[in-house]
C-alpha positions in Angstrom: 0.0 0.0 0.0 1.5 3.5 -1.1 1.0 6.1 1.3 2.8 9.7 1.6 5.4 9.2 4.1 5.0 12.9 5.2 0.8 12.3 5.9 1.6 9.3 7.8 4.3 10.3 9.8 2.0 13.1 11.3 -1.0 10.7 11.8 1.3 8.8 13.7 2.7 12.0 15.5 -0.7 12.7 16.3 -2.8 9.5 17.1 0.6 9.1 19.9 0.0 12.7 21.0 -3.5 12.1 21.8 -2.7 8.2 23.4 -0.3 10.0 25.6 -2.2 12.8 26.3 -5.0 10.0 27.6 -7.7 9.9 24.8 -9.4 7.1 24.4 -13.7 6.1 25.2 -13.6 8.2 28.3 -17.3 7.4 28.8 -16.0 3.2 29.4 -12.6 3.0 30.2 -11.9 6.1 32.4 -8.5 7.7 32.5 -6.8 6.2 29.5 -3.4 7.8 30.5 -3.0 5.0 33.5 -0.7 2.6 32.3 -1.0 -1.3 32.8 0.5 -3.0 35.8 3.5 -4.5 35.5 3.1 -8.0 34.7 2.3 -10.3 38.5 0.8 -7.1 40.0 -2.3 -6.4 37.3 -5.4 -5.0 39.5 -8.9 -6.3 39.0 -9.7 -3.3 36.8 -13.0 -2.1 36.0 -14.7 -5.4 34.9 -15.7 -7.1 31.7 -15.8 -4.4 28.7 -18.7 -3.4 27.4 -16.9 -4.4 23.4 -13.3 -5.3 22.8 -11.6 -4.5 19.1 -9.9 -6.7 17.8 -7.3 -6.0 14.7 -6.2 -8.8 12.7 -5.1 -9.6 9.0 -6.0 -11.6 6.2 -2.6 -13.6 5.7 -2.4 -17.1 7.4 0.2 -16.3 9.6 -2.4 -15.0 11.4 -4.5 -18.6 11.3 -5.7 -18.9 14.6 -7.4 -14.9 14.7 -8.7 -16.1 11.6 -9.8 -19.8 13.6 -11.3 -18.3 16.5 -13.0 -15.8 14.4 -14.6 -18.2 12.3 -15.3 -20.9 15.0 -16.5 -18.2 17.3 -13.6 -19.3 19.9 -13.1 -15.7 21.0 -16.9 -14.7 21.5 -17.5 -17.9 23.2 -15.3 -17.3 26.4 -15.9 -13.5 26.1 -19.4 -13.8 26.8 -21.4 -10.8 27.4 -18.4 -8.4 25.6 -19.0 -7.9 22.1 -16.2 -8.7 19.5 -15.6 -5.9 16.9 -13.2 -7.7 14.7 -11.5 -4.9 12.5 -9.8 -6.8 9.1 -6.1 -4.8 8.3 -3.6 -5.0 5.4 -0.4 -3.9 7.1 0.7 -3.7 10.4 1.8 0.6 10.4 -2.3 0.5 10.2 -3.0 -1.3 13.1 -0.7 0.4 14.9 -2.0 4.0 14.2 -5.4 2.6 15.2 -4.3 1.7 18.5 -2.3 4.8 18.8 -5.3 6.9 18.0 -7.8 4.8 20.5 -10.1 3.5 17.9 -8.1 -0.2 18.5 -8.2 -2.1 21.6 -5.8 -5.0 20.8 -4.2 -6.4 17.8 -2.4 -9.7 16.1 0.5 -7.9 14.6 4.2 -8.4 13.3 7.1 -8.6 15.6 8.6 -5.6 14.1 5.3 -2.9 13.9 4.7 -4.6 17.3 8.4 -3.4 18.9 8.2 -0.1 16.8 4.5 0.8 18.8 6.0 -0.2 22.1 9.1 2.1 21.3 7.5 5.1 19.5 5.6 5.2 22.6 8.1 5.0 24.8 7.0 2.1 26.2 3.4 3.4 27.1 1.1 2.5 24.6 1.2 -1.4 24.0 2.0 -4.6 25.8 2.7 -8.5 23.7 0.6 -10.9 25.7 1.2 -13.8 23.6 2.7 -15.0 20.6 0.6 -16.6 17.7 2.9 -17.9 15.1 6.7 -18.4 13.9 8.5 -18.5 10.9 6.4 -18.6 7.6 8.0 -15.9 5.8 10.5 -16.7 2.3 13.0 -14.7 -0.1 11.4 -16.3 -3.2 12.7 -15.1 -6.6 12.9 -15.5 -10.7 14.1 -19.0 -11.8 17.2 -17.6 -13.2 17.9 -16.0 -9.7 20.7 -18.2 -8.1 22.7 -16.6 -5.5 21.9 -13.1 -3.6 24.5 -11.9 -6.1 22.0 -12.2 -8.6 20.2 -9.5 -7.1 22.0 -6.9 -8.0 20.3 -4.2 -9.9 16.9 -6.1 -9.5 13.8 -5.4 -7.5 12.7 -7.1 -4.3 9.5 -6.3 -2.6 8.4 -6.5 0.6 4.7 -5.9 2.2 4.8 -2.1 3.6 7.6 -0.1 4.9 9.2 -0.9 8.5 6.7 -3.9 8.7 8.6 -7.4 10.1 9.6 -8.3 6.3 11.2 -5.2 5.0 13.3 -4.9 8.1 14.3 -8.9 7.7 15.0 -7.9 3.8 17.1 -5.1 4.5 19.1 -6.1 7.2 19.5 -9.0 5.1 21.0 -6.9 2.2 22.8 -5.1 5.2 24.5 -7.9 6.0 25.2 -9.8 2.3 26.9 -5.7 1.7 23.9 -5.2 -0.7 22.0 -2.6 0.4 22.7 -0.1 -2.2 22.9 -2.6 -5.4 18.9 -3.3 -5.2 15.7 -1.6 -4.9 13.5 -2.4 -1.9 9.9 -1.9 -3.3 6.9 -1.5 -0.6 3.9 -3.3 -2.0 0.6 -4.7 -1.0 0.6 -8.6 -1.2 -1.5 -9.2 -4.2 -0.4 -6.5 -6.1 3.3 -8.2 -5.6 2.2 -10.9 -6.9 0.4 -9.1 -10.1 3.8 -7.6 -10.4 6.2 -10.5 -10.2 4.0 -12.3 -12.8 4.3 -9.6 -15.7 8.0 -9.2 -14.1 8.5 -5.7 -13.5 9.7 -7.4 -9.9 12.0 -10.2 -9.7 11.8 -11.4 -6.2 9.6 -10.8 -3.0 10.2 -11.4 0.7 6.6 -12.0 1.9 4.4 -14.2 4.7 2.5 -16.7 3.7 0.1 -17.3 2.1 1.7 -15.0 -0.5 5.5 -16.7 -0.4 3.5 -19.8 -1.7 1.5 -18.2 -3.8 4.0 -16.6 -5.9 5.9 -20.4 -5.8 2.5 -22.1 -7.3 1.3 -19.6 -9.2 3.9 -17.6 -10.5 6.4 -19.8 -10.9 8.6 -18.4 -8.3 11.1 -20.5 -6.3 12.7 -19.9 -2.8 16.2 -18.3 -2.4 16.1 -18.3 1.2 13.9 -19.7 3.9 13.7 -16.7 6.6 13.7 -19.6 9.4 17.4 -20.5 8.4 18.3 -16.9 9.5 17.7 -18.2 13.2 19.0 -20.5 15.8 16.6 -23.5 16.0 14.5 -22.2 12.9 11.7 -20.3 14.7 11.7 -16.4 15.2 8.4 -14.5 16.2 6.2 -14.0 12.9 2.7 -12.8 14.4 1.9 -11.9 18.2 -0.8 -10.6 20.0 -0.9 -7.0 21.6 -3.1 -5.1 23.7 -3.3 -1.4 24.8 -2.1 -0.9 28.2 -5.1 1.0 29.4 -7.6 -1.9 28.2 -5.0 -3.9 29.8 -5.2 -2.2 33.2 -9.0 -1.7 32.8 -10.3 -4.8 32.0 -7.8 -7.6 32.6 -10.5 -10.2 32.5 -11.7 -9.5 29.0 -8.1 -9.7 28.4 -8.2 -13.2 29.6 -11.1 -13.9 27.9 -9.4 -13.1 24.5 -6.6 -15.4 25.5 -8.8 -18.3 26.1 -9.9 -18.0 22.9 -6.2 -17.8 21.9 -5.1 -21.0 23.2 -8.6 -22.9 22.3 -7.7 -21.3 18.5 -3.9 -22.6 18.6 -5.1 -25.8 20.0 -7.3 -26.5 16.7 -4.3 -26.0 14.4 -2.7 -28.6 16.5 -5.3 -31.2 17.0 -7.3 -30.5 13.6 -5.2 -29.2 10.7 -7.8 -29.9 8.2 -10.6 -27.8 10.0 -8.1 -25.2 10.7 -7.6 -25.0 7.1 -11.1 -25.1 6.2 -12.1 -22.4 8.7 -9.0 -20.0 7.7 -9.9 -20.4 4.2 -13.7 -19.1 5.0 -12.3 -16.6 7.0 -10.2 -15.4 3.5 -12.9 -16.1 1.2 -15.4 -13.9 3.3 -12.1 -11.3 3.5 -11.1 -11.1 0.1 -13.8 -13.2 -2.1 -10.9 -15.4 -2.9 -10.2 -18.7 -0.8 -6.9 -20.3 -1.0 -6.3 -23.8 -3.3 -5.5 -26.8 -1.6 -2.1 -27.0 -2.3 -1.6 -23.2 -1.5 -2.8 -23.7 1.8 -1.0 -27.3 2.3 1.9 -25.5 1.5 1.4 -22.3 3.6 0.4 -24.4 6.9 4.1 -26.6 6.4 5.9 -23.4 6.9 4.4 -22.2 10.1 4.8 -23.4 13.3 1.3 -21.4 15.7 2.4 -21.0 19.0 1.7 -18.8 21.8 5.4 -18.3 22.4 6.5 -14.9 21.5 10.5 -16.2 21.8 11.2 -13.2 24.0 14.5 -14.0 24.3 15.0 -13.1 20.4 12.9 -9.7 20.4 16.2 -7.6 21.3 18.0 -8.9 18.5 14.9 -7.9 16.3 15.1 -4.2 17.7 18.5 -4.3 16.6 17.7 -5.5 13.1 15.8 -2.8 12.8 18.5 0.0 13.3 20.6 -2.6 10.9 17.6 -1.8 8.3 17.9 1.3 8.9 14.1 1.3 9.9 14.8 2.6 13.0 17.0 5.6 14.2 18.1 3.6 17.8 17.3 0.3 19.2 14.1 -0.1 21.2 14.4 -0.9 24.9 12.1 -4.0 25.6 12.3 -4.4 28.8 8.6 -4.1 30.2 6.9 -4.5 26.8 5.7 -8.6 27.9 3.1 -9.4 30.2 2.3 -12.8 30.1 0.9 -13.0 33.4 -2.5 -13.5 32.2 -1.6 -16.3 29.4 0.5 -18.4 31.4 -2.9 -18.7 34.1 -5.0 -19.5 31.1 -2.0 -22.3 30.3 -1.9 -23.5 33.8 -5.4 -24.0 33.9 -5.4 -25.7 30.7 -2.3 -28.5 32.1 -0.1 -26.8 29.6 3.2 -25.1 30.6 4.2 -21.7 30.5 5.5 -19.6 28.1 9.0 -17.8 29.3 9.3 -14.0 28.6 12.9 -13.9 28.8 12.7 -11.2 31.9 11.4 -8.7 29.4 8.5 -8.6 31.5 10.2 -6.5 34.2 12.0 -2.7 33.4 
């Protein structure tokens, strides 16, 4: 999505004026300039809300949003809140939504997720879970063989400073490319418009669009992003929530995460309804479902979890300023609170999920 880089850096200047300044549904949530508790202290807040909404996108690394929406796993354990599930195409969107109070919480990207809790200086957003890792490939023209090969061609990613234009370009940063080829910021299926009459030759997108350009446009894969990190698995999607409709209603909070881990659980225990219930999900999204093997393929390369892998989200913030996508590395300390997912996991016999003591300043 093209967007004037002047118009949206004052949105965002703006929508974070008014978070700081406290804006947000004074008439439900109160004093929105309170900041959430630090995770093991929360409060009992002010109750269930009244409607919680919920950001998500149409890309199936965000499969179990799209589960629980279309299984109803989310309104089932939120009972008498109503879900206002609010479709975006890029995660700088989201982000300026919850900035400017219209958003309550959000599945996300790693790297818009880190950029919110820095821009804010840690006082906007907290990441109460993770949703899925890895799914996200450098896949190029057939006659592309080496990174060398790039040289002087065109790689798109999604949107700028979103999680695969910062893997790209620190990428490039650290092949010595970054100056031999153009990044190009453009919307999934447009990308894949474009790589088909070849006025791009290679992409670095999530899935299902990485597959998508494999079956479809005869693309193959120069590099598997999961190869980039130890163990194969780096934070792809996670969940975040504003910290006032954190500290205000921690049980609908809750709520949302028992949906969460009921929504996970499914792409676990029933890959072929997950499938079948994502693909409604994108049908009802885009009018377009996914084909079988699109899908087959697309669900191989992700691994859903609720772990965030804390431990790896400081090396992402300094990706980032490797990118050049960001002026100075974001302090992270503070940004989890998985307090409220690991009860949800207890109760549910499963263990917890570790935040790598970046749940403490």
């Amino acid at each position: 999505m093209k967007r004037s880089r002047v118009l949206a850096a004052a949105a965002v200047a703006l929508s974070l004026a008014s978070v700081l300044a406290g804006c947000s549904r004074a008439a439900e949530s109160g004093d929105a300039g309170s900041a959430a508790p630090s995770s093991g202290t929360q409060s009992a807040g002010k109750g269930p809300a009244a409607e919680l909404r919920l950001g998500y996108f149409p890309n199936v690394t965000h499969a179990p949003a799209l589960i629980g929406l279309e299984q109803g796993l989310f309104t089932k354990e939120l009972g008498s809140t109503k879900l206002v599930p609010t479709k975006f195409n890029a995660g700088g969107d989201a982000v300026n939504a919850l900035y400017g109070g219209s958003l309550d919480a959000t599945f996300i990207g790693s790297g818009p997720s880190l950029n919110a809790y820095g821009k804010s200086d840690g006082k906007a957003v907290r990441l109460v879970a993770g949703t899925a890792s890895r799914g996200a490939q450098l896949v190029v023209k057939p006659e592309i063989n080496s990174e060398q090969d790039l040289v002087g061609k065109t790689v798109v990613t999604p949107q700028l400073g979103n999680t695969q234009d910062i893997a790209l370009k620190k990428w490039l940063a650290d092949k010595q490319l970054t100056d031999k080829v153009k990044v190009q910021n453009t919307e999934n299926a447009l990308a894949l418009e474009e790589f088909k009459k070849g006025s791009v030759q290679a992409a670095w997108l999530p899935e299902p669009w990485s597959s998508r350009l494999v079956l479809e446009a005869g693309a193959k894969v120069l590099l598997d992003e999961k190869d980039l990190w130890p163990g194969g698995e780096f934070p792809t999607t996670v969940l975040i929530v504003s910290t006032t409709f954190l500290a205000d209603h921690p049980d609908t909070v809750k709520a949302l995460l028992k949906g969460l881990v009921a929504s996970v659980d499914v792409t676990k225990k029933d890959v072929a309804g997950a499938k079948t219930a994502v693909n409604a999900q994108l049908k009802a999204l885009t009018g377009k479902d996914l084909s079988a093997p699109t899908i087959d393929r697309a669900f191989t390369n992700l691994n859903f979890t609720l772990d965030p892998y804390a431990a790896l989200l400081p090396q992402l913030s300094k990706d980032a300023v490797t990118a050049k996508v960001a002026q100075k590395e974001t302090d992270v300390k503070g940004f989890l609170d998985l307090k409220l997912l690991n009860e949800v996991l207890a109760a549910a016999g499963q263990p917890p999920v570790d935040a790598a003591n970046l749940d403490k300043k």
